[in-house]
N, C-alpha and C positions, 0 to 999 in steps of 0.2 A: 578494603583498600581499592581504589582505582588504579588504574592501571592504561596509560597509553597504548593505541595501535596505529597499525599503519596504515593508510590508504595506497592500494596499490592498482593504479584504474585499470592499467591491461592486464593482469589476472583476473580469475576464475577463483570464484566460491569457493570457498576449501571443503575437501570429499568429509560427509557425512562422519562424524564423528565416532568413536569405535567405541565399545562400552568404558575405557578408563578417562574418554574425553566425554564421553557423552554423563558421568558422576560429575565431573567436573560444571559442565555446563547445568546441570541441574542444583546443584549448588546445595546438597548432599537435602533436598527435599525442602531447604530454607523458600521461602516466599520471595526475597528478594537479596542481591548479592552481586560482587563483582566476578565474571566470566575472567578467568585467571589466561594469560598470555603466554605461551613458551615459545622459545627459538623452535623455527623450523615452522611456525604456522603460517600459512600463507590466505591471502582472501581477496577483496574486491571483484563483483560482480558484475563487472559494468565496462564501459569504456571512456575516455575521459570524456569529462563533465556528466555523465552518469549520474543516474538517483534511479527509487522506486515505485507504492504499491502497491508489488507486489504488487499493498501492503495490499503496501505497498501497500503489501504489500502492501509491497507493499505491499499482492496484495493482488495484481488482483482482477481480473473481469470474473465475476464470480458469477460461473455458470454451473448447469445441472447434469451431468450426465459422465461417468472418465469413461470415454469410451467414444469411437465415433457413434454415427444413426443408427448407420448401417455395416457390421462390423466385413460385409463381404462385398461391397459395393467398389468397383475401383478405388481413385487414388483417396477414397474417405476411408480405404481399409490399413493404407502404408503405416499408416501407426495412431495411437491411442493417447487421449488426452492427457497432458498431464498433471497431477493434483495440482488444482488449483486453478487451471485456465477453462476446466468442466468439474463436473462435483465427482467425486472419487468416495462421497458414503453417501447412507440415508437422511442426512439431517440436510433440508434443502437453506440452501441462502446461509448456512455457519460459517462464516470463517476460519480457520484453523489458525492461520497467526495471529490472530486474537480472540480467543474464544471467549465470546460473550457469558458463560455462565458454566459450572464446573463441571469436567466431564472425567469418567473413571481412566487410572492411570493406564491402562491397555490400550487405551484406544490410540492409535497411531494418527502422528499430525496429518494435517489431509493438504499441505500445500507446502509444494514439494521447493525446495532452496531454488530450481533448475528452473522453475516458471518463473519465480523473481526473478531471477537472474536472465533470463529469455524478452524479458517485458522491460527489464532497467533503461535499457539504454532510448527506449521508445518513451520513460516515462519523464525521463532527464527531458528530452527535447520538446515534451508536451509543457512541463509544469511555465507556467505564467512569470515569466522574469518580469513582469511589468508590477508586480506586487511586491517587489524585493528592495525599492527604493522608499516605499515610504514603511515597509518594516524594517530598513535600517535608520531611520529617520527615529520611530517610535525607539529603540534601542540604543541610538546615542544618546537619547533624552531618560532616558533610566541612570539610575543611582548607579556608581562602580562598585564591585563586588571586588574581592580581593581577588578570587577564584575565574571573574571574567563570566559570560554568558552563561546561562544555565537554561540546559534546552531538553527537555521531554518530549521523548520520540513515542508517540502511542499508538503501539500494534506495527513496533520496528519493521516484524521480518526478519530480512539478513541485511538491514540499517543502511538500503539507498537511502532514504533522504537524508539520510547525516552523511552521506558520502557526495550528495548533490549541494545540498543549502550552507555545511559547513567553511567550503570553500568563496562561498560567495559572501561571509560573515565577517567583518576586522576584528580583532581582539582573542582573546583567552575564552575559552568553551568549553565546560561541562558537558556533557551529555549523558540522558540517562533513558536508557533503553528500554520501553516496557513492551510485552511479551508472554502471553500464556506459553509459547513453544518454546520450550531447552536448546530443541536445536538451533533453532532460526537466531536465536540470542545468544550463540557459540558463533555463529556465523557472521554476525553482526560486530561482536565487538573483535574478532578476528581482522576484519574488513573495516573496520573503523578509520576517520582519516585522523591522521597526525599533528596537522596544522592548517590555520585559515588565513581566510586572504590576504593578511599583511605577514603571514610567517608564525604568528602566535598557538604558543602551546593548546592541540586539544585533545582532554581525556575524556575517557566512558566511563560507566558503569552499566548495569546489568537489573533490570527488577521485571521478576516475572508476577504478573497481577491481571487484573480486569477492568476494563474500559468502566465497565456500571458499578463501581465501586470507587472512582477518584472523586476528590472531595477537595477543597481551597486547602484542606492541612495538608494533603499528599505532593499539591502544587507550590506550599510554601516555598518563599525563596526563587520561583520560578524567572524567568527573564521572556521566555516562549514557548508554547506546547505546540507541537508538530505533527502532523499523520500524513499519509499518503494510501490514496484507495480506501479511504474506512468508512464514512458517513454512511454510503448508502447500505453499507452490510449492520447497520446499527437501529434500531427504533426509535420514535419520538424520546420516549422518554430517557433512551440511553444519552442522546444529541442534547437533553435535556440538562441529563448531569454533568458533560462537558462543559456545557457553554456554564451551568451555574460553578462549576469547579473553576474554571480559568477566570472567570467578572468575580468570582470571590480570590483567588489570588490576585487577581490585579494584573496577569500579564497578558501578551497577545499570543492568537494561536494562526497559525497559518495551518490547512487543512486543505490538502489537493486531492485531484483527481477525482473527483466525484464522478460516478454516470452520469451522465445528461438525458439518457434516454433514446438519442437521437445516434442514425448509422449512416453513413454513404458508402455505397459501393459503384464501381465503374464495371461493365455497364452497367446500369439498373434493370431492375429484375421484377417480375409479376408479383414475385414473393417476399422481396424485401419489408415491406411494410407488415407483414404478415408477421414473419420470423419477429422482426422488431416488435412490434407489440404483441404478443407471446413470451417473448425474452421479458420484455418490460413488467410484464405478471410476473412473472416467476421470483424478480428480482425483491416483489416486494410482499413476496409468502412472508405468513407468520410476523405480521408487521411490520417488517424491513423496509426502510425506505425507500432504498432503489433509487430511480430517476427522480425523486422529489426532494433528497439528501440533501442538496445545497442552498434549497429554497429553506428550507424547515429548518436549518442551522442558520441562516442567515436573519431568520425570526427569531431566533432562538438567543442567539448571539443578542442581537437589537434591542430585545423585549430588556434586558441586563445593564444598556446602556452603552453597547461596543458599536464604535464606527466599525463598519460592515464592507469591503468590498468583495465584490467579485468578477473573474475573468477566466474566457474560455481557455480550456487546455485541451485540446483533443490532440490524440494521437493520429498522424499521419505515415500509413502504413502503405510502402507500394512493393519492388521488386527487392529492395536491399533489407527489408524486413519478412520475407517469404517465410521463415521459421515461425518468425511469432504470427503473424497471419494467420497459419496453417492451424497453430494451435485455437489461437481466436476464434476461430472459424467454427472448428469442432465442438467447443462449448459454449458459445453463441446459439448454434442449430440445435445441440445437445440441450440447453436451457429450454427452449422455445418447444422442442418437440414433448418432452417431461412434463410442462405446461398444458400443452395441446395435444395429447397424445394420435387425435386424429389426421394432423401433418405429417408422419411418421414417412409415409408411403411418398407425397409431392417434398418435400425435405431431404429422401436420402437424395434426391434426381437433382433437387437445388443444391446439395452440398457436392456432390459428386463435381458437377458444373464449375461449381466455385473454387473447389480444390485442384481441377483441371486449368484454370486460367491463373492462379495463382502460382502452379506449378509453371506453366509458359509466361509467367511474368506481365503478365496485361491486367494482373486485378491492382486495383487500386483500393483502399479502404480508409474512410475520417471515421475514429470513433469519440466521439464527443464526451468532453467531461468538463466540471467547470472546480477552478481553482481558489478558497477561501481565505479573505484573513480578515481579521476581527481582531479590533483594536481596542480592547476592554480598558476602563478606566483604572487608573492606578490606583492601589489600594495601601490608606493609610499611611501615603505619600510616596511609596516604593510600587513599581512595577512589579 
């Protein structure tokens, strides 16, 4: 059964789940399932017009290292990454809110609700509103469903972009959550919004699964497939079965926050291009796309027969995002040095630096990412 929640933008995340919510959210071991609702749960991770990620994460600068360079070095020592903004286990470039392939049930998520929730509101103000007119464009021009939009969120998180794009969508909306993580998918549909832009009812549901495993049957019925932060933590061939999963549904998918590859910081630094292309390796260990994510989906997408656009989203990070900076920063240098292990030594002195001016409010940071959507041909006269 589905089940309504509420979008609540100036709350916080709801605290980690206790073991009789945490049977709940797992959905007594089932594969897929609705996260059950009770009075008293509260959520929304963001501030308004918020989204994520993470995945976000959404989701997600998914770096190498939880932990600063240098764990004694000034203000790089004030605190420790957290899962998710640097790598918090051994498997480099995994994602935890989507885990690409099955991992034993101990193993604890590696990205933590508090990094989505840290990065939301930087990812709201990044994602590309200029791609939101002709995807509602495609979507008036679809068949009515009685049920109203039906939108797959893949590799939710704690469900920014259904708390970002919902709002910006007219009509009735499904949404359906997917998620390797119990938790993040308690969190999500907890935080879920209520209604869209014109007022109209929208519900969730809950399906915990795997990105390399959707297929045109799973997308039956679809109206939009949605991610945020995911391409680049994904391989050719995984981008591969997206793009053939949604052109064999027939619907469109919009796909944000890609890496771009590319970093500014104020002032510019000896080392910046260093760190950056070191981070830029690392991102695309073990075949990861990394910085090349939006190009290779947008061939991907095309080769299928879907009009293709894209447009940049970078996050603009100064003095009123210090928090998420801070974290950036640490798994940024943390990626780069894991990469490069012989940076180790000029990298605690560059982060130190940079966590010094961050702290006085003079760092400025663009991190580049770029925003997709892909407009798949309708399939057997239905979107």
């Amino acid at each position: 059964m589905t089940e309504p929640a509420t979008t609540q933008h100036t709350a916080t995340i709801p605290a980690q789940p206790g073991p009789r919510d945490a049977a709940d959210a797992a959905g007594s071991g089932q594969e897929e399932g609705t996260v059950p609702i009770r009075e008293g749960d509260t959520g929304g991770a963001g501030t308004p017009t918020s989204g994520s990620g993470a995945r976000g994460r959404e989701g997600r600068e998914r770096q190498a290292a939880a932990g600063s360079v240098n764990p004694g070095a000034g203000p790089a020592a004030a605190g420790s990454v957290i899962p998710g903004a640097g790598p918090a286990a051994p498997r480099p470039g995994e994602r935890a809110t989507l885990r690409l392939r099955e991992t034993g049930p101990e193993e604890p998520p590696r990205y933590a609700p508090e990094w989505l929730q840290l990065r939301e509101p930087a990812d709201a103000e990044a994602r590309a509103h200029e791609l939101l007119d002709p995807l509602r464009i495609r979507l008036a021009n679809q068949p009515r469903r009685s049920e109203g939009l039906v939108v797959h969120d893949i590799g939710c998180g704690t469900g920014s972009m259904g708390r970002w794009l919902a709002p910006h969508l007219d009509g009735a909306q499904h949404w359906i959550l997917h998620d390797r993580d119990p938790y993040l998918l308690h969190f999500a549909a907890v935080a879920s919004p209520r209604s869209s832009a014109d007022g109209s009812r929208v519900t969730v549901e809950t399906r915990r699964g795997d990105v390399a495993r959707l297929t045109p049957d799973a997308l039956a019925g679809a109206s939009l497939v949605t991610a945020s932060a995911l391409l680049d933590v994904l391989t050719r061939e995984d981008v591969d079965a997206l793009a053939a999963a949604c052109a064999g549904a027939g619907c469109p998918a919009l796909l944000t926050l890609s890496v771009a590859g590319r970093v500014e910081l104020t002032a510019p630094h000896a080392m910046d291009q260093e760190i950056t292309e070191a981070f830029n390796a690392h991102q695309r260990r073990g075949g990861l796309l990394g910085p090349d994510a939006a190009t290779v989906a947008a061939e991907a997408f095309a080769a299928r027969g879907a009009t293709v656009r894209l447009h940049p989203s970078p996050w603009r990070l100064g003095p009123e995002q210090a928090a998420l900076t801070e974290q950036w920063l640490r798994g940024w240098v943390g990626a780069a040095v894991e990469e490069r292990p012989e940076l180790k030594e000029r990298a605690e002195a560059y982060l130190t630096e940079r966590l010094e001016a961050c702290e006085a409010g003079e760092l400025r940071v663009v991190v580049h990412h770029t925003d997709l959507l892909a407009l798949c041909r309708p399939s057997g006269g239905a979107a």
